[in-house]
C-alpha positions, 0 to 999 in steps of 0.5 A: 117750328109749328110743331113746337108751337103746337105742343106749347099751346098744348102745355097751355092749354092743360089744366093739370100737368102729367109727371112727365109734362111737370119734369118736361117744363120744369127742365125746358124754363131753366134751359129758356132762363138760362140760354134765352132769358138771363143766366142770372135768375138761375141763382136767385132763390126764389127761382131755384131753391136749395135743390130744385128748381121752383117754377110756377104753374097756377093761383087761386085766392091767397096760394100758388102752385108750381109745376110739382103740385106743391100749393104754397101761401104767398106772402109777397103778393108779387110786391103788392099786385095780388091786393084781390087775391089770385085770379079774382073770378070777378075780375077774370069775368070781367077780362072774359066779357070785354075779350069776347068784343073787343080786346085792344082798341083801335087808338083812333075813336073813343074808348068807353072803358078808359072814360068810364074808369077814369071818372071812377078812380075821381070818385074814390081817389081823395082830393080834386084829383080828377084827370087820369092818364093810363099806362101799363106800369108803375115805373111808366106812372112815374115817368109821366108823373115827372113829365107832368111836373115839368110841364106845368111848373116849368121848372126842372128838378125834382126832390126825391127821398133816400131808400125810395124806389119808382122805377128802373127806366130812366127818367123813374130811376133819377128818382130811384135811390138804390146805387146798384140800380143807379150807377151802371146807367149814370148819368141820369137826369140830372137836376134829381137830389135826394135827401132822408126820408121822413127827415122834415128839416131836410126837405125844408133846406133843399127846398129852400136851398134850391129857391135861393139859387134859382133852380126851383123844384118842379115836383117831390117824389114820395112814398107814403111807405118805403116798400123795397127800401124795407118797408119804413113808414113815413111819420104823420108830421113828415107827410103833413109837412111835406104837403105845406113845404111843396105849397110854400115852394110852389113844387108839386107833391107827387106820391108814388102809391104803386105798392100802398095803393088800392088797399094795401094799408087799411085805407083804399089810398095810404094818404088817406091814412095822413090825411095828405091829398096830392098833386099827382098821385102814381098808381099801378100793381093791384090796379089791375086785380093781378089778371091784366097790367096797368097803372096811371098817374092822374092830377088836378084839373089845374095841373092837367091844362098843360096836356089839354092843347095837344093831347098826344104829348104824351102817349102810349099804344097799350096804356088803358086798354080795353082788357085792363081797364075792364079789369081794374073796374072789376078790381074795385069793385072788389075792393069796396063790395067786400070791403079789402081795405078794411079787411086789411086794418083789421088783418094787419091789427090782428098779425102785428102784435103775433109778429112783434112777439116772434120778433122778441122771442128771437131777438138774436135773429130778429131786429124789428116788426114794421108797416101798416095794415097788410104791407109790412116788413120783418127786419132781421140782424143781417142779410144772411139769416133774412136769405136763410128763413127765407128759404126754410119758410118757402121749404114749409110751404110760405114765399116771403122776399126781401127786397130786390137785392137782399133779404134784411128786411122781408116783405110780407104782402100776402092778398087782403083776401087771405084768411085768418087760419092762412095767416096762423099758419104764416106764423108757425111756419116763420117761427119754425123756419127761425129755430131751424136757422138757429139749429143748424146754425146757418149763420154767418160766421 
């Protein structure tokens, strides 16, 4: 077994892989997935494609390569984490330099990078949002989020939207909308209702529903843009009046920007974008520049009196640690020196109207372009066709995905730092990939 270890550290440690080291990983990860990890990755396309097995090995910029030596543009960001782009060498700096000190606090004193990065995110964030908490991921933002609704409002329920996705832990997935995710571990909280999404008389009567019987609501989980549930954009007018329904009713407006936030659709916040500030807003994924995991949820000072007495109500060991936080300083840093947020209205004004042309060109495979600066999704006529592009795009050298369990609508999220040539090259290779569909004509029937 030390021998084994030893030669795994060897793999690590290699910048580049020998054919015969490629076809040793690349044999060894599907038997691990297979036997260890779960069977069920195996038949997933973006973990064998037609007849190889595709297994990653390195990134840089807008790009990763896999154990073969094929380089590819990434066009799924990894759901929004790589907003920097891969392996940022200012955030890979920055996780180096606070590793060569310290790389998991102590959990007992002080730790400056949690201090320091919580008043930055005050700064940047819209509103009097001023308190964070800091945890590792987007589902356990949620949590937290909830917690805090409860906590304050001292009320139970909550509303959240049909399609939405937060989560898949227990108390993020009540809110989840997706049944497949739902219904093996039902019941869930039960005091979750969903309604449409982007649908302001539906809010208002479950609302009001909810007062008239008593059971006020503690908090309305949105988000801005429906990421897994196909990249649907809520309206002006819906998040306006989302934001005057929750102060009527006294709920807490709670949005969900794991996926829109840190630049994703032209603004470093997508309620910028609405002119919206919430009561607790949930972060996560490019938070952490793509080099280290973290997320928060953070509120106002009002909200936030109910975790002042005891501050241990609400926990977590790895949650703002040392590596992470000096990651998501880098990160926005990033963010605002080269100016990601901008880039990205720009980026995303220039591809959409390309994308909306290829749309009606092929208007038998394709039903509608949508989204907002780079985080935008591509509908096609059915599951299939979206499953078959998408496999001719990864063929050609792109990696799109659909949602977590199908492939309609795509999502296209590739780093705010991908170029433009980057993109032109995304283009003809979705184009090419919709006339080799339609040729070999790998179609339902």
């Amino acid at each position: 077994m030390i021998a084994e270890t030893q030669h795994l550290l060897g793999i690590i440690e290699k910048k580049h892989l020998s054919e015969d080291d490629s076809a040793w990983l690349i044999s060894e990860t599907v038997r691990g997935f297979r036997e260890h990890v779960n069977p069920g990755f195996l038949s997933y396309r973006k973990s064998v494609s037609n007849d190889f097995a595709a297994v990653e090995w390195c990134d840089g910029g807008a790009t990763f390569t896999d154990a073969t030596g094929v380089t590819r543009i990434d066009c799924l960001g990894g759901f929004g984490i790589y907003n920097v782009g891969h392996r940022h060498p200012r955030v890979m700096k920055a996780v180096r330099d606070q590793l060569e000190k310290q790389a998991i606090h102590s959990q007992d004193l002080l730790d400056p990078l949690r201090a320091l990065l919580a008043s930055l995110l005050a700064d940047i964030t819209p509103g009097d949002l001023q308190f964070t908490f800091f945890t590792n991921s987007g589902t356990e933002s949620v949590e937290g989020a909830m917690k805090l609704a409860r906590l304050h409002t001292g009320r139970k329920s909550f509303i959240a939207a049909v399609r939405g996705f937060h989560g898949k832990s227990l108390g993020s997935l009540s809110a989840t909308a997706k049944a497949a995710f739902r219904h093996p571990f039902m019941p869930l909280i039960q005091q979750v209702i969903h309604v449409p999404f982007d649908d302001i008389d539906a809010l208002a009567k479950a609302l009001d529903c909810a007062a008239a019987v008593g059971d006020d609501v503690a908090g309305v989980i949105l988000e801005p843009i429906q990421g897994e549930g196909g990249v649907y954009v809520a309206s002006p007018a819906y998040m306006t009046a989302a934001r005057q329904l929750c102060t009527k009713y006294g709920a807490l407006l709670i949005l969900d920007e794991v996926q829109t936030g840190m630049g994703r659709t032209g603004k470093m916040f997508c309620c910028e974008q609405y002119g919206v500030v919430p009561d607790i807003l949930c972060l996560a994924k490019a938070l952490g520049g793509g080099v280290m995991p973290i997320g928060a949820f953070m509120s106002t000072a009002k909200i936030w009196e109910g975790m002042t007495p005891n501050p241990f109500i609400h926990t977590t060991t790895f949650g703002g640690n040392p590596l992470s936080c000096a990651a998501a300083i880098a990160t926005i840093n990033v963010l605002l020196e080269e100016k990601l947020p901008e880039r990205a209205a720009e980026l995303g004004a220039w591809f959409m109207p390309q994308l909306q042309n290829i749309v009606g060109k092929n208007a038998d495979l394709c039903l509608e372009a949508r989204g907002m600066g780079l985080l935008i999704g591509l509908e096609f006529q059915t599951n299939e066709i979206g499953w078959e592009v998408v496999k001719a795009a990864f063929d050609r050298g792109v990696l799109f995905t659909g949602t977590l369990i199908n492939s309609k609508t795509i999502r296209i999220e590739p780093p705010l730092t991908i170029s433009k040539e980057e993109l032109s090259e995304v283009l003809r290779v979705l184009q090419v990939s919709l006339d080799y569909v339609r040729a070999e004509k790998l179609l339902p029937t």
